[in-house]
FIVO-402691 format. One line per field, with one value per atom (N, C-alpha, C): residue number from 1; residue in three letters; atom name; x, y, z. Coordinates in steps of 0.001 Angstrom, whole numbers. Each point is the difference from the previous one (the first is absolute). Layout:
// residues N
resi	NUM | ...;
resn	ALA | ...;
name	CA | ...;
c1	X | ...;
c2	Y | ...;
c3	Z | ...;
// end
This chain:
// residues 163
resi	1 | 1 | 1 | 2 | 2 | 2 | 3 | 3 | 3 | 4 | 4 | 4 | 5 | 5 | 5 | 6 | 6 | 6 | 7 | 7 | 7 | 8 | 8 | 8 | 9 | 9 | 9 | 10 | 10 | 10 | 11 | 11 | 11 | 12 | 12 | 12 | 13 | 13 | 13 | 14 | 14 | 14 | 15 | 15 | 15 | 16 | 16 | 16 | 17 | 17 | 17 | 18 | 18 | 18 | 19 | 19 | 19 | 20 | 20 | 20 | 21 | 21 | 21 | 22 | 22 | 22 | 23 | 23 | 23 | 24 | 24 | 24 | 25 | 25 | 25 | 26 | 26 | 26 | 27 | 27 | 27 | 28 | 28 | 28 | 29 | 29 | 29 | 30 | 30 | 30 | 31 | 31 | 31 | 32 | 32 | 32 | 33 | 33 | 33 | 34 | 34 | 34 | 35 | 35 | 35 | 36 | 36 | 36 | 37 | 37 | 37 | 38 | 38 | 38 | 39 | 39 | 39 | 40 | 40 | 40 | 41 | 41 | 41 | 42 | 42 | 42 | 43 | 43 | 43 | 44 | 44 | 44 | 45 | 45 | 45 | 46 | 46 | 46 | 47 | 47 | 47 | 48 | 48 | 48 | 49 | 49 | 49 | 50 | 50 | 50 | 51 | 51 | 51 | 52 | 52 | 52 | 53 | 53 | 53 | 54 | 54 | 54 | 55 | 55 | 55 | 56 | 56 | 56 | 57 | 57 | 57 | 58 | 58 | 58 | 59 | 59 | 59 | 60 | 60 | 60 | 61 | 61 | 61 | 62 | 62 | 62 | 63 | 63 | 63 | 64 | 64 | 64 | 65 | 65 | 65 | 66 | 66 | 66 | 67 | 67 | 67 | 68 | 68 | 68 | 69 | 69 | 69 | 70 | 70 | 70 | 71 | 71 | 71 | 72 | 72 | 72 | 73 | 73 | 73 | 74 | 74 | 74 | 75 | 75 | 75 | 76 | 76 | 76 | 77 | 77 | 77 | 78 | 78 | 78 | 79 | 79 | 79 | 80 | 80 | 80 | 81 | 81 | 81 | 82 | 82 | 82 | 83 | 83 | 83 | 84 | 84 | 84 | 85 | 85 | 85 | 86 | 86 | 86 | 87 | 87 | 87 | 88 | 88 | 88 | 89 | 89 | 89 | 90 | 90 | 90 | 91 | 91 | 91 | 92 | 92 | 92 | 93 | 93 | 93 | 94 | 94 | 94 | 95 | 95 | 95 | 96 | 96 | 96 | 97 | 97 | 97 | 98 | 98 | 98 | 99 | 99 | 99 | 100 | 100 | 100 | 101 | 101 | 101 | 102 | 102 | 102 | 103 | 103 | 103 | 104 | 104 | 104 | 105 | 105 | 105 | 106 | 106 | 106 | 107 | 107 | 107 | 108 | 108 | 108 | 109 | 109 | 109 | 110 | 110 | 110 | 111 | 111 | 111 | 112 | 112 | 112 | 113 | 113 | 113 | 114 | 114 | 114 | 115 | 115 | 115 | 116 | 116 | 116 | 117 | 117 | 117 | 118 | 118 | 118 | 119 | 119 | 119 | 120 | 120 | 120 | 121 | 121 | 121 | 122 | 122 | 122 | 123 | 123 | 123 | 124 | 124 | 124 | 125 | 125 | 125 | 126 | 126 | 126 | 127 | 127 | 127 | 128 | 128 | 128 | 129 | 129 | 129 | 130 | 130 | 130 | 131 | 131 | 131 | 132 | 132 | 132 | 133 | 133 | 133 | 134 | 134 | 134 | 135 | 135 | 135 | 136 | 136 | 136 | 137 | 137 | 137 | 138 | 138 | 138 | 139 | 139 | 139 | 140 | 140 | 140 | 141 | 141 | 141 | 142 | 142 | 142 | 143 | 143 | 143 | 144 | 144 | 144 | 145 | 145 | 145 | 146 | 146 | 146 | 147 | 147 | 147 | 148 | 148 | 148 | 149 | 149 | 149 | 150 | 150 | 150 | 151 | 151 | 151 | 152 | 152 | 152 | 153 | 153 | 153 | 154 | 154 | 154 | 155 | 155 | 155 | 156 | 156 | 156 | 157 | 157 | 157 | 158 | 158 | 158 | 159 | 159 | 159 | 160 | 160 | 160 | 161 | 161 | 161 | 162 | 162 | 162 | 163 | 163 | 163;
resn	UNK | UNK | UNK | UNK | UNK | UNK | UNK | UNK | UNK | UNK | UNK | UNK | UNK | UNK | UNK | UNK | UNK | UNK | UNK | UNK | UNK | UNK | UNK | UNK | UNK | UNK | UNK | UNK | UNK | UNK | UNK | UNK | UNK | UNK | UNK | UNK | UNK | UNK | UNK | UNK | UNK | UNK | UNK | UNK | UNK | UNK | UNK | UNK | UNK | UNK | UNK | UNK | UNK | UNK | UNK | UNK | UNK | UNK | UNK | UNK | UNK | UNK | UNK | UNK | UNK | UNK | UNK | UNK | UNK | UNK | UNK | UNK | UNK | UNK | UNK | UNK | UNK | UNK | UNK | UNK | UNK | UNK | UNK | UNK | UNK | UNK | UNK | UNK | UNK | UNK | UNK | UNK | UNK | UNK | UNK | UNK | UNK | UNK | UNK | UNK | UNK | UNK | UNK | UNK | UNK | UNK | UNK | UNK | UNK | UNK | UNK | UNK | UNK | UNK | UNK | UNK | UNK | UNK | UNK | UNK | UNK | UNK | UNK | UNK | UNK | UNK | UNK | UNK | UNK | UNK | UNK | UNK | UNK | UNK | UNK | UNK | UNK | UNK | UNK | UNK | UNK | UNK | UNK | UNK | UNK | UNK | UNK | UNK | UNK | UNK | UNK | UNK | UNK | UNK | UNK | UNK | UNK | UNK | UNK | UNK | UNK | UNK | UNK | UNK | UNK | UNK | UNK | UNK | UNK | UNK | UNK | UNK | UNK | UNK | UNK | UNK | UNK | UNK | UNK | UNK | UNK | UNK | UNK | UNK | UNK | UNK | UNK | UNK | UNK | UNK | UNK | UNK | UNK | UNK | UNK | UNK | UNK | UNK | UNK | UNK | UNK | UNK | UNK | UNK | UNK | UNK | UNK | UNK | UNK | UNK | UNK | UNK | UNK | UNK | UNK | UNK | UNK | UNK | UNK | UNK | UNK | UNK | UNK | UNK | UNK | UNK | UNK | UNK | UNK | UNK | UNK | UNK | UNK | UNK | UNK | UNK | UNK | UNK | UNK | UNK | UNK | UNK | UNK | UNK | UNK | UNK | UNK | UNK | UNK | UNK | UNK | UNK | UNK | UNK | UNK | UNK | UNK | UNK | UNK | UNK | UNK | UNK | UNK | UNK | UNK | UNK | UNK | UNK | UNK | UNK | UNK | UNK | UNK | UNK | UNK | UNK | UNK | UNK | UNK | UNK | UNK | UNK | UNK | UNK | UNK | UNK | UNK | UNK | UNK | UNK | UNK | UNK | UNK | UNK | UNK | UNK | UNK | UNK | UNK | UNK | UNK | UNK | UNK | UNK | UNK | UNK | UNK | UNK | UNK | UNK | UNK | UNK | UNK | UNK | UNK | UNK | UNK | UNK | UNK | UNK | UNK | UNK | UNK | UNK | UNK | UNK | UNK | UNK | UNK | UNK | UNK | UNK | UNK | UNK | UNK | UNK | UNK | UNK | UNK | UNK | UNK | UNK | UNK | UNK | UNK | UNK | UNK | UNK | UNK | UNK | UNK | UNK | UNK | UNK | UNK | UNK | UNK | UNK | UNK | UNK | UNK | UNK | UNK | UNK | UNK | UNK | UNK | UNK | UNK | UNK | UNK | UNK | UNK | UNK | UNK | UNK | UNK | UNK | UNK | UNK | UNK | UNK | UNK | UNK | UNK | UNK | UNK | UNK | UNK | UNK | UNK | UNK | UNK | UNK | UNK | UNK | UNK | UNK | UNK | UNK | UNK | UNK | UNK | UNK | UNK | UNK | UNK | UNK | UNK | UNK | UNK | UNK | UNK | UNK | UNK | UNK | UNK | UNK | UNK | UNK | UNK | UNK | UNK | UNK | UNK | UNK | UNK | UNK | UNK | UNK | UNK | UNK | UNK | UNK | UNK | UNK | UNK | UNK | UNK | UNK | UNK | UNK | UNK | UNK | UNK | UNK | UNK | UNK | UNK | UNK | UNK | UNK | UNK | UNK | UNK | UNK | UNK | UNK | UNK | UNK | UNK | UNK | UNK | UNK | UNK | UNK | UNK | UNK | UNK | UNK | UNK | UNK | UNK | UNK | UNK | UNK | UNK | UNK | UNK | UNK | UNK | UNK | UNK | UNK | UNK | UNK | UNK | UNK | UNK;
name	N | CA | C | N | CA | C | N | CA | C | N | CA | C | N | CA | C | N | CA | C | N | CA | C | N | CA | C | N | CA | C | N | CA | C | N | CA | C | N | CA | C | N | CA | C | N | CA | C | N | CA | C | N | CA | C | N | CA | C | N | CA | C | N | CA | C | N | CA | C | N | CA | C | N | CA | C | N | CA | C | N | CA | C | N | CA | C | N | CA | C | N | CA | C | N | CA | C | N | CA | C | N | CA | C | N | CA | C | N | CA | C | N | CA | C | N | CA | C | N | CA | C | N | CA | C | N | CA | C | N | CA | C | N | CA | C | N | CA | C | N | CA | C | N | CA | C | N | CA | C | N | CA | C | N | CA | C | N | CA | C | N | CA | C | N | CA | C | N | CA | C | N | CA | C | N | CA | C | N | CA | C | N | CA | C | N | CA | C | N | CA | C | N | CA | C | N | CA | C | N | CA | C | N | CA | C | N | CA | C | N | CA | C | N | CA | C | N | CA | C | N | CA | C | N | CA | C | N | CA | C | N | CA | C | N | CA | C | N | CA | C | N | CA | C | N | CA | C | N | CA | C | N | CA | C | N | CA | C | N | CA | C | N | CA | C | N | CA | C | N | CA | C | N | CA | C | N | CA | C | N | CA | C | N | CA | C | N | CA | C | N | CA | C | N | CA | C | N | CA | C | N | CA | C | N | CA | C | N | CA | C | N | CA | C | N | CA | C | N | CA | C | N | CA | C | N | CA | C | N | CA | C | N | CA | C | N | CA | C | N | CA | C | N | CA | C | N | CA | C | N | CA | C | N | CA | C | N | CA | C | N | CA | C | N | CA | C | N | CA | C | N | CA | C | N | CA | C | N | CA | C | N | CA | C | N | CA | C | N | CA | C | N | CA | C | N | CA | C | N | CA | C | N | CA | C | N | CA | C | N | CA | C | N | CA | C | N | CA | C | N | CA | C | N | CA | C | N | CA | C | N | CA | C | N | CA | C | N | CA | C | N | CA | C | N | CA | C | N | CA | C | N | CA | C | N | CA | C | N | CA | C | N | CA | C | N | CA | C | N | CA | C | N | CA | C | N | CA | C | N | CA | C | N | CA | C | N | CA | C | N | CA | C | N | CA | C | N | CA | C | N | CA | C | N | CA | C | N | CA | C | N | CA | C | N | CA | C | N | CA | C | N | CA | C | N | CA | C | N | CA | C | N | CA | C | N | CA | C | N | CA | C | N | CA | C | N | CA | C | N | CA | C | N | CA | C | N | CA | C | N | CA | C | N | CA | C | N | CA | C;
c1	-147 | -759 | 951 | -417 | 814 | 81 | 1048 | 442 | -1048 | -506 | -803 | -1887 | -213 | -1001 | -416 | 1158 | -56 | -655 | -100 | -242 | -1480 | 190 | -1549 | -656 | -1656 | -137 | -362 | 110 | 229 | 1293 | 1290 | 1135 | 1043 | 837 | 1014 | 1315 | -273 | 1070 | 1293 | 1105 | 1469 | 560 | 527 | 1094 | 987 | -59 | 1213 | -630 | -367 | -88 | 922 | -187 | 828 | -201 | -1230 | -437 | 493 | 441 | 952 | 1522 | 749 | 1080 | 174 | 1363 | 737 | 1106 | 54 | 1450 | 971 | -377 | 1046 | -123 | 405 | -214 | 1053 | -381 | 635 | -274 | 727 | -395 | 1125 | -304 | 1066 | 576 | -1008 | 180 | -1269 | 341 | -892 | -1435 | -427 | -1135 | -662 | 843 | -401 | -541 | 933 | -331 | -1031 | -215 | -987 | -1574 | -79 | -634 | -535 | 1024 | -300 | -592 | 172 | -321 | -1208 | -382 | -1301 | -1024 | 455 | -1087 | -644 | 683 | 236 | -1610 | 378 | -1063 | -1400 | 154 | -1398 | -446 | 912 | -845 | -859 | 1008 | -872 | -895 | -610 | -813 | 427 | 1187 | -102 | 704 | 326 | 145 | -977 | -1257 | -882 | 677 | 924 | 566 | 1617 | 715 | 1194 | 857 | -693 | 633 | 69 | -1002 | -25 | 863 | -327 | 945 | 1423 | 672 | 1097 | 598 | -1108 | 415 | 415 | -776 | 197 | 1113 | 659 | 1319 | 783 | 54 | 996 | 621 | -1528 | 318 | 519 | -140 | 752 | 984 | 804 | 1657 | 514 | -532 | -139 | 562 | -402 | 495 | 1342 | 204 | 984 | 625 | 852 | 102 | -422 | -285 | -738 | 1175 | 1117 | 717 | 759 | -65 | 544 | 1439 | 735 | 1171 | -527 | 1155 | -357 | -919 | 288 | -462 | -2032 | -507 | -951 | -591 | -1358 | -668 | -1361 | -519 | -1271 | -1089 | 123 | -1033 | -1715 | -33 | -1644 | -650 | -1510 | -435 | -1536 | -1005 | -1014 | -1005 | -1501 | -339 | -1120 | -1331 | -1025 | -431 | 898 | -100 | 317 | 90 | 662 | -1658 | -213 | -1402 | 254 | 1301 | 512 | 1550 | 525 | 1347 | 809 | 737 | 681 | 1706 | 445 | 1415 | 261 | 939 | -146 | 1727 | 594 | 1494 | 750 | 728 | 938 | 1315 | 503 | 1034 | 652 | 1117 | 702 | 599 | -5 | 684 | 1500 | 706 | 1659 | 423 | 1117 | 1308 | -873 | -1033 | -868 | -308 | -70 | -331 | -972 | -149 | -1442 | 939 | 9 | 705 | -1025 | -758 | -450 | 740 | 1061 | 585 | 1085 | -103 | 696 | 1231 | 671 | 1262 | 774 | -118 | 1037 | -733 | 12 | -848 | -1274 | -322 | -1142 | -859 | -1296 | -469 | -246 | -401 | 197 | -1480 | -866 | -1100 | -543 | -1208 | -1382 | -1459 | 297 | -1380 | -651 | -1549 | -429 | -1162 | -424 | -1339 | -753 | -797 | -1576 | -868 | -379 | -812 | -949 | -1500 | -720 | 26 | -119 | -85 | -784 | -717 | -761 | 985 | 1015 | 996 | 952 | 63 | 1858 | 628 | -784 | 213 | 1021 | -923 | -93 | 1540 | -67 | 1199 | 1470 | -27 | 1086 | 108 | -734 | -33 | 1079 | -1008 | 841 | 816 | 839 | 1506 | 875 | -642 | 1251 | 124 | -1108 | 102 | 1057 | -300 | 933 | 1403 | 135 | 1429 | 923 | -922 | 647 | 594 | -608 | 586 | 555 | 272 | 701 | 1307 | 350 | 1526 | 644 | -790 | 449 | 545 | 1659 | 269 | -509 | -251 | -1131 | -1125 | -636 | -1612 | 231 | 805 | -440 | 1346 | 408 | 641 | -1052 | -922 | -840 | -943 | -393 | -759 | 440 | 1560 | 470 | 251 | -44 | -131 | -1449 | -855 | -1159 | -551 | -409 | 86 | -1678 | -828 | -669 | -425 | -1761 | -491 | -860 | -132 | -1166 | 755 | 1648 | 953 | 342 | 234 | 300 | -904 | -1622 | -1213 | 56 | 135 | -125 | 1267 | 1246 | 1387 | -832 | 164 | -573 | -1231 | -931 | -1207 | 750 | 687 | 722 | 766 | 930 | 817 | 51 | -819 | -504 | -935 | -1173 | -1083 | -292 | 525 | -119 | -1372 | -462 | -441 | -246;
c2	142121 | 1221 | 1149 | 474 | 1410 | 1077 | 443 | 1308 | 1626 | -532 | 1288 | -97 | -1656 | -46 | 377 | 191 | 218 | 1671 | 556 | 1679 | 161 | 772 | 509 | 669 | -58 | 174 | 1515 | 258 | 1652 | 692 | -964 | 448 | -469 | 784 | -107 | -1375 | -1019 | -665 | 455 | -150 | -25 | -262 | 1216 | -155 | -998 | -1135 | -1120 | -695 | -1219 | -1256 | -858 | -1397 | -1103 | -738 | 60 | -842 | 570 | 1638 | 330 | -536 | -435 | -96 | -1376 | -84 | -1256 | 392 | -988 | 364 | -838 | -1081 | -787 | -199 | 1128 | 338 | -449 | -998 | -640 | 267 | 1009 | 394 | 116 | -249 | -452 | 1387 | 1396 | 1132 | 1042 | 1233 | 1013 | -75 | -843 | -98 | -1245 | -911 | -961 | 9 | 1027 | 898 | 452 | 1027 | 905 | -519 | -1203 | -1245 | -472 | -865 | -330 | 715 | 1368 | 1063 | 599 | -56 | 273 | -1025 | -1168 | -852 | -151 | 870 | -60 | 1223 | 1042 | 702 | -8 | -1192 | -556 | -698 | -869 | -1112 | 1038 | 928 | 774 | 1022 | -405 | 1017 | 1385 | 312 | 1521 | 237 | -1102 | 226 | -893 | 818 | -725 | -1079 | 678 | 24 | -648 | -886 | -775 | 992 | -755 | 554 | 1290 | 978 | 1198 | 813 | -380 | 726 | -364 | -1194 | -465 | 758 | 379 | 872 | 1778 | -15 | 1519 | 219 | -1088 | 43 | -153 | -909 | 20 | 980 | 1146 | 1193 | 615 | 293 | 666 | -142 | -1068 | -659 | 670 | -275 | 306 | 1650 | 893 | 1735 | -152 | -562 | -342 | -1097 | -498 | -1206 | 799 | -1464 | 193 | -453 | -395 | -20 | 1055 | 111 | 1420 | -935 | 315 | -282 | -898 | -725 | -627 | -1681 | -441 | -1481 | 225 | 1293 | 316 | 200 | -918 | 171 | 162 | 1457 | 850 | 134 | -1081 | -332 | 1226 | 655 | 496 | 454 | -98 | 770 | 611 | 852 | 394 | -910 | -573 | -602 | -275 | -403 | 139 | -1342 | -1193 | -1363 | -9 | 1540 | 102 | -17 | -630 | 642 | 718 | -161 | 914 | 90 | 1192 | -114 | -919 | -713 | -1466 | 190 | -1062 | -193 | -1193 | -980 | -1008 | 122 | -961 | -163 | -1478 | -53 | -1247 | -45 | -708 | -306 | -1301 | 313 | -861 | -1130 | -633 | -1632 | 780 | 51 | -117 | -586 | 1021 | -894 | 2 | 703 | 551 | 1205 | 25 | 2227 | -444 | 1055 | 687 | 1341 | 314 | 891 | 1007 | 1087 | 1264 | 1130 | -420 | 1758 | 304 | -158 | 1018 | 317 | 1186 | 308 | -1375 | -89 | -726 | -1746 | -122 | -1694 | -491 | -1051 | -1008 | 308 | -291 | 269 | -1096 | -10 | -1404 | 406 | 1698 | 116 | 595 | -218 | 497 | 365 | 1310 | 824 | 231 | -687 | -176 | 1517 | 1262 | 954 | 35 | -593 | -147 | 1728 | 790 | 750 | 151 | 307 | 623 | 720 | -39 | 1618 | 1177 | 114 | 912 | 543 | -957 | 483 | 688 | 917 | 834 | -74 | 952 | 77 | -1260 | -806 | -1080 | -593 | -174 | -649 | 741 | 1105 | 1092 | -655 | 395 | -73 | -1499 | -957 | -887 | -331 | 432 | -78 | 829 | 1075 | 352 | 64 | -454 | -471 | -1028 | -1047 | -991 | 135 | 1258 | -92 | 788 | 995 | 634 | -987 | -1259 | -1379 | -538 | -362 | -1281 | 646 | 1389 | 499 | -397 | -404 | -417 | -1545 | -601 | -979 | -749 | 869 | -1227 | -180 | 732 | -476 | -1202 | 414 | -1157 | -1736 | 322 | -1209 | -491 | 949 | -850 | -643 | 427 | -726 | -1378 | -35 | -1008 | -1086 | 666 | -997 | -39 | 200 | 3 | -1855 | -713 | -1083 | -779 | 908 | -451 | 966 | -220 | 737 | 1200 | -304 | 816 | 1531 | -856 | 631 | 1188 | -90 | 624 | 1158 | -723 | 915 | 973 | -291 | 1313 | 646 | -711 | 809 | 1426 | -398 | 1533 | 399 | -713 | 1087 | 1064 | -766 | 862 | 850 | 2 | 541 | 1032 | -640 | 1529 | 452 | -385 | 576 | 187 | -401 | 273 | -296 | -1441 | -431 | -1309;
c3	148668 | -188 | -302 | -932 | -520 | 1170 | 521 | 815 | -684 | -1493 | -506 | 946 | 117 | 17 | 1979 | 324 | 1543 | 371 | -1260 | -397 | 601 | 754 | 552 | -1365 | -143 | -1176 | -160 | -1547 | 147 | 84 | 306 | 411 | -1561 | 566 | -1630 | 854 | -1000 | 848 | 399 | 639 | -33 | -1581 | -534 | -743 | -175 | 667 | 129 | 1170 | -158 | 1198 | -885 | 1269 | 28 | -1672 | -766 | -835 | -1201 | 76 | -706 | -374 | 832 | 431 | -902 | -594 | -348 | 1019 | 889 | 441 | 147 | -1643 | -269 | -1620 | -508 | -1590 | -619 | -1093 | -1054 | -992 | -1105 | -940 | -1251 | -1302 | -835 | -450 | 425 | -789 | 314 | -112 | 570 | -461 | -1457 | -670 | 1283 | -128 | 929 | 1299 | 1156 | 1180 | 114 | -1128 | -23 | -233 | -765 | -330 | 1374 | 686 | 1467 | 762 | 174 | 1020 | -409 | -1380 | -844 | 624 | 105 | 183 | 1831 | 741 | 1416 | 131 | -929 | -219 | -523 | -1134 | -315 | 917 | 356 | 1319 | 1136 | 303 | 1001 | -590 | -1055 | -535 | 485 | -801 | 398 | -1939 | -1323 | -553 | -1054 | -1063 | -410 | -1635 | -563 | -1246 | 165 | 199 | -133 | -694 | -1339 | -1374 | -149 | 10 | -224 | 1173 | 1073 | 1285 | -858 | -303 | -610 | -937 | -593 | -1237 | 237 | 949 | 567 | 920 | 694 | 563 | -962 | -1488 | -363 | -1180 | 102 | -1061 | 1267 | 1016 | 815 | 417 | -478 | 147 | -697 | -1645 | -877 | -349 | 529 | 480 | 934 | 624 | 963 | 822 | 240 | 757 | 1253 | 1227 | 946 | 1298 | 78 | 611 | 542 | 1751 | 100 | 1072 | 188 | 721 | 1544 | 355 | 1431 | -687 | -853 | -105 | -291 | -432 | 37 | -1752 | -139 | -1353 | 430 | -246 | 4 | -1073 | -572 | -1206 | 694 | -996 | 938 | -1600 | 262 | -1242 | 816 | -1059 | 727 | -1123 | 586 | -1525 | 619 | -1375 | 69 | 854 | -226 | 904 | 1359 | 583 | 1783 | 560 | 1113 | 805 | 951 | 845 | 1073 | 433 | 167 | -163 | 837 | -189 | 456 | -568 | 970 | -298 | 337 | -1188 | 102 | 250 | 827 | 666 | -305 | -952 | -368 | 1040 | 616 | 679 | -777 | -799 | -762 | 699 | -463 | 951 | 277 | 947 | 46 | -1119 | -153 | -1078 | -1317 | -124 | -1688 | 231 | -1764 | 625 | -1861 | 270 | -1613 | -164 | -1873 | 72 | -337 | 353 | -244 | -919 | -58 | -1040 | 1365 | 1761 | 708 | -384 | 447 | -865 | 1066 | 1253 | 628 | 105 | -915 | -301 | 196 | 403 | -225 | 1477 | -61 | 1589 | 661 | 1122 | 1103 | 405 | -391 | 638 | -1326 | -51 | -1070 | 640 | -365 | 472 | -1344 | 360 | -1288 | 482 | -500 | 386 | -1250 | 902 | -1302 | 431 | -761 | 305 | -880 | 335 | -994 | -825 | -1161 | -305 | -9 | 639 | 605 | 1326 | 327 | 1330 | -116 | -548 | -1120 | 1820 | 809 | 873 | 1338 | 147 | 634 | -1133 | -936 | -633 | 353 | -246 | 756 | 1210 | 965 | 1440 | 350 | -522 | 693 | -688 | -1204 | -577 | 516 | 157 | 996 | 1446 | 961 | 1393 | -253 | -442 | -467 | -333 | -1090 | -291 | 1215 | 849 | 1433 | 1054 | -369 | 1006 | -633 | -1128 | -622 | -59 | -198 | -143 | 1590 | 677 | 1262 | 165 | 377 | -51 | 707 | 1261 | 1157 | -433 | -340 | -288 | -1342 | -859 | -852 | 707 | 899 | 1023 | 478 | 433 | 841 | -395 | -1440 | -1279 | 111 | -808 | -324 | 1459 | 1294 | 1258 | 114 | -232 | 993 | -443 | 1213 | -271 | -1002 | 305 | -1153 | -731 | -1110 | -731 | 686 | 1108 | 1104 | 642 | 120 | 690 | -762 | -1613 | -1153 | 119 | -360 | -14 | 1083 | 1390 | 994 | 345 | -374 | -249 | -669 | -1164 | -881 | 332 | 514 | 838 | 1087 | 657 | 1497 | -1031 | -624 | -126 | -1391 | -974 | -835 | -178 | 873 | 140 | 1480 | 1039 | 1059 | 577 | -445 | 485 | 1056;
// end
């Protein structure tokens, strides 16, 4: 059972559960990643369109690479295939990385943010809650330790949303 479908009804799910989470990502390349972490979002119905969400992250690469320093690739776009704002979390196998553009190499972690577009708001918000923790070496240690996908998901509930 999906961690979305546990949602009292009427309520906006969590931004990130367990069913989000790869937290053993094998990927040949950031198209590929972003691919994987796309499909984490359709399954949980929170993305209606594959392709089209696909396409709207990769015009938004597209303006900029998405790699910011610290082993970190922030793929995000806003698009008409989002139903509610979500974040999907790749944890790279050890000893592989995906290269994003970062100036200091390949990432070991992939934050995928799907937002609506109707959300300008909501898309801001949680890119940069996010980027206020990830410049942090512990928080993204404790990413790369936390021992499963569940562990990942409420790491970043507790810790950038404070929940």
């Amino acid at each position: 059972m999906s961690d979305t479908a546990s949602q009292q009804p009427g309520t906006t799910p969590d931004l990130i559960t367990a069913d989000l989470v790869i937290a053993d990502l094998v990927a040949a390349d950031k198209g590929d990643a972003t691919r994987q972490l796309a499909d984490t979002l359709v399954a949980a119905g929170r993305v209606t369109d594959r392709e089209r969400f696909l396409a709207d992250v990769a015009a938004r690469e597209e303006q900029m690479a998405t790699g910011i320093p610290g082993g970190i690739g922030l793929p995000h776009a806003r698009s008409e295939a989002v139903t509610v704002p979500s974040l999907a979390v790749g944890r790279v196998v050890s000893g592989e990385r995906v290269d994003f553009g970062a100036p200091d190499g390949p990432a070991n972690l992939v934050f995928l943010i799907a937002a609506p577009t109707t959300g300008e708001s909501d898309h801001l918000t949680i890119l940069a809650a996010l980027a206020r923790k990830l410049v942090h070496a512990s928080f993204r240690q404790s990413l790369l330790e936390a021992p499963d996908a569940a562990s990942v998901a409420s790491t970043v509930l507790r810790e950038v949303y404070g929940r």
